[in-house]
N, C-alpha and C positions, 0 to 999 in steps of 0.2 A: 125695290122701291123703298125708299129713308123713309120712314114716319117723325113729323115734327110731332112734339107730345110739350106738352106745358108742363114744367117742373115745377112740384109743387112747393120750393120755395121761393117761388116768384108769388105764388096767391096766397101764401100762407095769412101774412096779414089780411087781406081781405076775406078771410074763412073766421077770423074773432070776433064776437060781440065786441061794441064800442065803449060796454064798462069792463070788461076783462083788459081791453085796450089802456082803458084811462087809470085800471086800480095797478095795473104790473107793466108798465110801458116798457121793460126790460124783457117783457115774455115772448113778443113777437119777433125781437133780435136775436134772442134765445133760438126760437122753434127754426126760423129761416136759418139759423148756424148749423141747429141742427140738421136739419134737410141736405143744406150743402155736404158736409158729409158722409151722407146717405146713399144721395142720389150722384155719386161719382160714378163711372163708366166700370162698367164690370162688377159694381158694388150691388151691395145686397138688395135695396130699393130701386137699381136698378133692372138687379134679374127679376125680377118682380113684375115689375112695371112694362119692362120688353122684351117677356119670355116669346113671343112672336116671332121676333127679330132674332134671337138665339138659337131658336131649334133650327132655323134657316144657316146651312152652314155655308152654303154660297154666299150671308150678307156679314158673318162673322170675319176678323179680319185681323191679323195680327195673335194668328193660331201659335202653341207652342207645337213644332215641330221634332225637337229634338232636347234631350236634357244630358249634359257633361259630369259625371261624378268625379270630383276633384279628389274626395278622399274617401279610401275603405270603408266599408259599413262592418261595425263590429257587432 
C-alpha cells in the first residue's frame, strides 16, 4: 500500500516567519529549490523520509538486477 506523504517543498514557505518572508523574499525560492533536489526519488531526503517503504522489497521497484563490466579492472 503507496503512502501519499506531503513534500516538504510544498510547505516550506508556509513553515517562515512573515518577517524572514518580507526581509529575504529570495529565501523561500531558495529553500523550496532546495528540497526539490532533495527529495527526488531514491534521493537522500528521500531515503530518509520513506525508509518504510524501502525495507519492503515487494514495494521497491526498478531493482538493479544485474551489472555488465564493459572494461578490465586494473
Amino acid at each position: 500500500m503507496a503512502v501519499d506523504r506531503v513534500k516538504f517543498q510544498d510547505i516550506v514557505a508556509s513553515q517562515l516567519p512573515d518577517y524572514v518572508k518580507e526581509d529575504f523574499p529570495l529565501l523561500t525560492d531558495f529553500l523550496q529549490q532546495y528540497y526539490v533536489s532533495q527529495e527526488f526519488e531514491s534521493g537522500t531526503y528521500d531515503l530518509i523520509q520513506n525508509l518504510d517503504q524501502y525495507v519492503k522489497v515487494d514495494e521497491v521497484s526498478r531493482l538493479t538486477t544485474s551489472t555488465v563490466l564493459l572494461n578490465d579492472i586494473s
